[in-house]
Every structure is written in structure tokens, then in C-alpha cells.
C-alpha positions as CSV (number, residue, x, y, z in Angstrom):
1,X,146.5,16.7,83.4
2,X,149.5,14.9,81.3
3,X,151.4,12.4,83.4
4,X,154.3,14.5,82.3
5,X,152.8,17.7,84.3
6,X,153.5,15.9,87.6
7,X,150.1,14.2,88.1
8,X,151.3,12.8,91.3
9,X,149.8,8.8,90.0
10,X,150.5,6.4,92.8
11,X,151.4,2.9,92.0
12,X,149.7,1.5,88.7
13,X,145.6,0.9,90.1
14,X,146.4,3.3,92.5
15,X,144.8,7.0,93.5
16,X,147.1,9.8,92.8
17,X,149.5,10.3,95.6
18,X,147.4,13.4,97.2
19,X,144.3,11.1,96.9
20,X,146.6,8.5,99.3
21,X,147.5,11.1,101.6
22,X,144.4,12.9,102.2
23,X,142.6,9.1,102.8
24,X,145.0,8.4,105.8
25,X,143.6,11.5,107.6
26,X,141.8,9.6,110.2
27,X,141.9,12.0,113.1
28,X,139.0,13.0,115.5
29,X,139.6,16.2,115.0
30,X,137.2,17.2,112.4
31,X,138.5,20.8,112.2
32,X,142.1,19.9,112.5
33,X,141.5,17.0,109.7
34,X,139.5,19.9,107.5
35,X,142.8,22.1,107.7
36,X,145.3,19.3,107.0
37,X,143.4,18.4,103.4
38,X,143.4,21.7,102.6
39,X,146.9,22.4,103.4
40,X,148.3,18.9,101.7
41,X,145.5,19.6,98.4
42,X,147.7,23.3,98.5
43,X,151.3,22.1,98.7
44,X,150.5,18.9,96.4
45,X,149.3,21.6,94.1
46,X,152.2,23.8,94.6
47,X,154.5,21.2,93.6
48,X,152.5,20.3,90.4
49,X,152.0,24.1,89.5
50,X,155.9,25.0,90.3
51,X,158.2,21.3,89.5
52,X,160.6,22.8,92.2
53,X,163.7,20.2,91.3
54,X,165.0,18.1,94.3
55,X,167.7,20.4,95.1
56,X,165.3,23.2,94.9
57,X,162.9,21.6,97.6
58,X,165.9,20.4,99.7
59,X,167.1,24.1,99.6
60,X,164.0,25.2,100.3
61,X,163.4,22.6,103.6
62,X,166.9,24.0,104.9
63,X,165.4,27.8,104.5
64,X,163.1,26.5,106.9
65,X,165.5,25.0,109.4
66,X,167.7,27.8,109.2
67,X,164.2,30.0,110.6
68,X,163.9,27.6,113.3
69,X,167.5,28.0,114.5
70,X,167.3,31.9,114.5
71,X,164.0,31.9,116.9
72,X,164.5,32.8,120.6
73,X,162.1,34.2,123.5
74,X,163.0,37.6,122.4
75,X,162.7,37.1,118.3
76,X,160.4,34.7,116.3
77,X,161.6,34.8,113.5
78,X,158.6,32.5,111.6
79,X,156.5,36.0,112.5
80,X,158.6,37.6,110.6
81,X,158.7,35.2,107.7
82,X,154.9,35.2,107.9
83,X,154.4,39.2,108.1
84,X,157.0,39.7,105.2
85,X,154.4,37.5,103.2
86,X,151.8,39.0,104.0
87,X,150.3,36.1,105.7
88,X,149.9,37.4,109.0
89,X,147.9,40.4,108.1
90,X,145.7,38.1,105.9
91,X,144.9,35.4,109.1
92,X,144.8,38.7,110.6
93,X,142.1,40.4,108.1
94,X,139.6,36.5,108.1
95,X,139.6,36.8,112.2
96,X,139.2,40.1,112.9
97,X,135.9,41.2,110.8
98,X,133.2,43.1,112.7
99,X,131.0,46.3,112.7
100,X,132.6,49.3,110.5
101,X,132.8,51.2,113.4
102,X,135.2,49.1,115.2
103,X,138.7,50.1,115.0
104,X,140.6,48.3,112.6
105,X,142.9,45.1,113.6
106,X,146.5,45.2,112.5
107,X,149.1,42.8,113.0
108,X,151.2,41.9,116.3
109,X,154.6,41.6,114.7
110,X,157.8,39.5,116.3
111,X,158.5,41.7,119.1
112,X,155.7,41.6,121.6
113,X,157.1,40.8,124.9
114,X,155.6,41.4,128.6
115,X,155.4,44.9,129.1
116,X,155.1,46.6,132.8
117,X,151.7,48.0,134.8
118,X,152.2,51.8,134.5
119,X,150.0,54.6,135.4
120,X,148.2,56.5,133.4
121,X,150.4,60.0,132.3
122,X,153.8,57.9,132.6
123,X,156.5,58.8,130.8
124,X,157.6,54.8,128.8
125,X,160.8,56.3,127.2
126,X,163.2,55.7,129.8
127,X,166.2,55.3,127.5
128,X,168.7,57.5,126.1
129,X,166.0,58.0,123.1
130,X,164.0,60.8,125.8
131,X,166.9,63.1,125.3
132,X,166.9,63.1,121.6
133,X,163.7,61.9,119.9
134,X,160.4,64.6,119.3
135,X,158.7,63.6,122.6
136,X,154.8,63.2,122.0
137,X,151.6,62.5,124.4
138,X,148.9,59.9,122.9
139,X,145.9,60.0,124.8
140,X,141.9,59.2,123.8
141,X,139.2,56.8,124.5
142,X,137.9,53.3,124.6
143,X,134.5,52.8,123.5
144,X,132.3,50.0,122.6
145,X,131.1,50.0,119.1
146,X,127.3,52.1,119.9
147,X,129.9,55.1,121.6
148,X,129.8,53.6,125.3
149,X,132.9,54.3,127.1
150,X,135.0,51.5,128.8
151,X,136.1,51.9,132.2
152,X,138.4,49.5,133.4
153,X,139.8,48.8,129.9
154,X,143.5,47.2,129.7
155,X,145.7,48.6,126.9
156,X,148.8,47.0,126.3
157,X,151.1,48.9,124.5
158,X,154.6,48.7,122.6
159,X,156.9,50.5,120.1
160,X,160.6,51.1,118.6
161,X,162.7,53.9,119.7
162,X,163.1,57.3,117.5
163,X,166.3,55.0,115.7
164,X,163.9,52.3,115.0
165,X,164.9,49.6,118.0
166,X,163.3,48.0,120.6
167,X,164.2,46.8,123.6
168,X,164.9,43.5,123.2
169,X,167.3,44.3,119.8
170,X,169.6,47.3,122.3
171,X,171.5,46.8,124.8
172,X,171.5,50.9,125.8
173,X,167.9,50.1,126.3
174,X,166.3,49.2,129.9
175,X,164.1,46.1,130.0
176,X,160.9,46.9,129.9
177,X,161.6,50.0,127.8
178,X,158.6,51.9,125.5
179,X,156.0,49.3,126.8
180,X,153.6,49.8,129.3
181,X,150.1,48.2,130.9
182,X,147.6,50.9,131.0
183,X,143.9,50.6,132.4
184,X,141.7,53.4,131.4
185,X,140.2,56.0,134.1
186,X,136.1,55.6,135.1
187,X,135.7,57.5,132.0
188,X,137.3,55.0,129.6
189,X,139.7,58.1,128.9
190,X,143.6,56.9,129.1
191,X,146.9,58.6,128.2
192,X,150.8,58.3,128.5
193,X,154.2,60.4,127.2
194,X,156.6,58.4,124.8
195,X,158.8,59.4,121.9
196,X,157.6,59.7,118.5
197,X,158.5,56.2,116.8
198,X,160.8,55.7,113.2
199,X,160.5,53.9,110.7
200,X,162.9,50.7,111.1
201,X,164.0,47.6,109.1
202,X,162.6,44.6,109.9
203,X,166.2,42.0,111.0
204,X,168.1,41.6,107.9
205,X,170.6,38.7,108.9
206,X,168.3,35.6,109.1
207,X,166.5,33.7,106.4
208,X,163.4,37.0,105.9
209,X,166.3,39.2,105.2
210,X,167.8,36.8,102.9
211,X,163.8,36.1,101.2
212,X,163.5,40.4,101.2
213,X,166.7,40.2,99.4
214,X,166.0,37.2,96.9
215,X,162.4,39.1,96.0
216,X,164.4,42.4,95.4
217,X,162.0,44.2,98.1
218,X,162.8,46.7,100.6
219,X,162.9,45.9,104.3
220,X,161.0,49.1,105.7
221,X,158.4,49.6,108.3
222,X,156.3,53.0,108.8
223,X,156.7,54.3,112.3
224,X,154.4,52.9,114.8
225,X,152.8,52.6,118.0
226,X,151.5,48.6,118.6
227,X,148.2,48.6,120.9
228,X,146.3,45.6,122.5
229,X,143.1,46.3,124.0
230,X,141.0,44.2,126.2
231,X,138.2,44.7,127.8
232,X,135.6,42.9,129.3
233,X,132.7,41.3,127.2
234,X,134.9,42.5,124.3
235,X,136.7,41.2,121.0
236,X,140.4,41.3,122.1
237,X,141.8,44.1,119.6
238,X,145.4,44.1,118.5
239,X,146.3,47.3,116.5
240,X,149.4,50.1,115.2
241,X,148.7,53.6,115.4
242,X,151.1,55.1,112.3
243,X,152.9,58.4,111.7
244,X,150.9,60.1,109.4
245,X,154.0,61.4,107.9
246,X,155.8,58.7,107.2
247,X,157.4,57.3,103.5
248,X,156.9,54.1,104.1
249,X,153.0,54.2,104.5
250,X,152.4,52.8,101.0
251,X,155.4,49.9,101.1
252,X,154.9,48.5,104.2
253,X,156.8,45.5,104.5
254,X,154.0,43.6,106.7
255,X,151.5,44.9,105.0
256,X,150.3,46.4,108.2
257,X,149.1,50.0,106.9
258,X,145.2,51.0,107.3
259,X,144.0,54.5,106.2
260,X,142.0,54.5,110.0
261,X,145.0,53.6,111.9
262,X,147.2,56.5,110.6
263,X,147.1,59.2,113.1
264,X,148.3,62.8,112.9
265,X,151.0,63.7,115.3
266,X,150.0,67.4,115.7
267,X,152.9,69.9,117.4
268,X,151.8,71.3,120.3
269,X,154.2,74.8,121.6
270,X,151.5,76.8,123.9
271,X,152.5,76.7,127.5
272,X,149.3,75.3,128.7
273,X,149.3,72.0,126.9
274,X,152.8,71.4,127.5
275,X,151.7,72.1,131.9
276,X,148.9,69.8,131.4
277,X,150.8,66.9,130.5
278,X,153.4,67.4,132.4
279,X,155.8,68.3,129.3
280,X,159.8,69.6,129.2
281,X,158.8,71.8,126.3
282,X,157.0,71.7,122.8
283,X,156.0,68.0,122.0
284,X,153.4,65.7,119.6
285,X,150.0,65.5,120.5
286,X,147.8,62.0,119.6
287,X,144.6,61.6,119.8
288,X,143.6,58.2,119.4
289,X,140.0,56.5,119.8
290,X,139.5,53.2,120.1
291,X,136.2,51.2,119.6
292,X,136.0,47.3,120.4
293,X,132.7,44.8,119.7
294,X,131.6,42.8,121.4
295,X,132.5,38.9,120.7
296,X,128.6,38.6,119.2
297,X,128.9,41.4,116.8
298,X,132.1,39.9,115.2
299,X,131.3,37.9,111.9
300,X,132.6,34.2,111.9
């Protein structure tokens, strides 16, 4: 590489600048030392590959300030940055790789929060979204990777209303709204009634929206259910169930989409479905399965 490429030469009968920085690593954390080469060979690189200019790099140090300041308890909004680039579903992807039975991971997005113990069969659409939305009923297993069902299984569950908000983002919403704890029954069967969720825009007034903008992409996430399972003697699983239906299925803005996790939402009108469940009238039916491994069978 031509000194006039950025070569990143230190002092004259000195190592590159990257050689100087990587030699001070003297940690005693061997896997915290591993990841901090890596990640100071990478940006060295980036700078090389790119020449950013110095108002270029002090533009892009105040994008990253600006993130900071728009984080609170209810919105992260370095999540965001990092599902819009597809980096979360990749750190999702390296850490989630098991048997092909097990259901497939998907990522947790910015707006998990603690949701409340319900029963199983509770209605979690307690907001003025029950009165308008296509009300639906998701209900199946949890199983263990050979077909073993999983009593005692704790499903943590969360979504957007039919106008694509959650809880935390409106105010005509009660806390605690379209999430619930479930455990599954002694036959590892569980259910609940909700709304059918919409697709939504990912927050378009902090520094992602202004990136989404800059890049000329489109803000849009399919409509989905969010599910963590856990289990005992299992691999944690953290996954979306979409709307089969939906447009945005091929332009997901996180990158989310998996053709196992899409799930038909099947319309159900016959007067002994809708008893069963405990329905108002004709609503969506789910059925979604889900298999965890154990922590052995997951590839490192």
C-alpha cells in the first residue's frame, strides 16, 4: 500500500499506527483483547478503505452522540441503529445455530420491556385496539427438538397494536398492554387472545430515521408477534411469528423475516371455535409450534 493510500506509518522507524495500537492491548482478558484487535484492525481498515475527511468523521462521532441522547428505559435507540444494519440479526444468526428442527431465532428489537404473569386463554389487548383490530387466538406447543413436550415452559410475549404501536410509544395504551408471561399447561400446550398485529415504521425522528433517510430505504416492519421462550435445560429462544399476508415480508427493515416464522392467520366463523376460545365473534386462528435444544446440541 502507497503512503498516499493512508498507510497509517507511525513516526519514521515506527510500526504503522494500527501495529501501535494493537501492541498496547495488554489486558487479561484474552477474549476481550481478541475482540478489541479485531474491532481496531476493522475500523483502521475502514478508514484506509473510505478516507472519511475530518469533518466527515467529526460528523459521523456526533451521529453517534446524538444516538446516545435519544436512548431512555423505554427506547434504545443503538438497537435500532444496529437492527436497521442488519447487525443484530447477523450477532443474532452466529449465536443462535442449532439442530434444523429447532425453531428459528429472530431478533429482539428496541421495545422489549417487562411484561405481566397472565393466564393461559387471557385476552392481552386491553386497549382501545380490542374494539377495532381483527381479534385472533395463537395457541400450540413447546417441544424439545426429538418432539418431547415441555411442561412448565415460560413464554414471554410482545407485539404492536393493529396501528402499529406499542405501549411504551401511546399514551391511549395501558402499561403493560399486548405483553404477557405465559407458562405452558402439563402438556407443554399454551394459548392466549390478542389482536392481529400491523406492520409499523420503526421511529423516524432520531439519528436511524435520519440513516433510513440518507440510504434512501424505507422504514417498514411486517406485522409481528415477538416470543421468548425458556425452559429448563434449554437454549433461551427469542423469536417473531409474522403475518403471512403481509407487504413488507421481503423488505424487512431489521432483516428479521424467516420463511419458518411466517405463520398463516386462518379465519375462523363456526360457532364452536369461536365458544371454545371464548371469542365475541369470527376471529384469526394461529397455530404456532415451538421447538427449543438443548444448550449441548447448539453449535459454538
Amino acid at each position: 500500500m502507497s503512503e498516499t493510500m493512508g498507510s497509517g506509518r507511525g513516526p519514521a522507524g515506527s510500526p504503522p499506527v494500527t501495529e501501535q495500537v494493537v501492541g498496547q492491548l495488554q489486558g487479561a482478558d484474552t477474549r476481550l483483547m481478541t475482540i478489541m484487535e479485531s474491532l481496531i484492525r476493522h475500523l483502521h481498515g475502514f478508514v484506509e478503505d473510505v478516507r472519511p475527511t475530518a469533518a466527515e468523521w467529526e460528523a459521523g462521532l456526533a451521529f453517534l452522540a446524538r444516538t446516545g441522547s435519544f436512548c431512555t428505559p423505554t427506547r434504545q435507540e443503538f438497537v435500532l441503529l444496529s437492527d436497521m444494519l442488519g447487525l443484530t440479526t447477523l450477532v443474532d444468526d452466529v449465536n443462535n445455530q442449532g439442530p434444523a428442527d429447532m425453531t428459528p431465532s429472530s431478533v429482539e428489537g428496541p421495545f422489549h420491556s417487562v411484561a405481566p404473569p397472565r393466564e393461559l386463554g387471557d385476552l392481552i389487548a386491553a386497549g382501545p385496539e380490542w374494539g377495532r383490530a381483527e381479534s385472533a387466538v395463537i395457541h400450540g406447543t413447546v417441544q424439545d427438538c426429538h418432539g418431547n413436550r415441555l411442561p412448565g415452559a415460560i413464554l414471554d410475549v410482545w407485539q404492536a397494536d393493529d396501528k402499529g404501536h406499542y405501549d411504551t410509544q401511546d399514551a391511549e395504551q395501558p402499561e403493560g398492554n399486548l405483553r404477557g408471561l405465559f407458562t405452558t399447561d402439563e402438556n407443554g400446550e399454551y394459548w392466549f387472545r390478542t389482536v392481529k398485529p400491523a406492520s409499523y415504521p420503526v421511529p423516524m425522528d432520531g439519528p436511524a430515521g435520519d440513516m433510513l433517510r440518507a440510504m434512501g430505504r424505507h422504514p417498514m416492519r411486517p406485522g409481528h408477534l415477538h416470543i421468548r421462550v425458556e425452559a429448563a435445560g434449554h437454549h433461551t429462544l427469542t423469536t417473531h411469528v409474522f403475518v403471512n399476508d403481509d407487504p413488507y415480508l421481503d423488505s424487512d427493515a431489521a432483516f428479521a423475516v424467516k420463511p419458518e416464522i411466517i405463520v398463516d392467520f386462518e379465519p375462523r366463523e363456526d360457532q364452536a371455535s369461536i365458544e371454545r376460545y371464548g371469542m365475541d365473534g369470527p376471529y384469526l386462528d394461529v397455530t404456532f409450534d415451538i421447538r427449543l435444544a438443548t444448550e449441548s446440541e447448539m453449535k459454538r
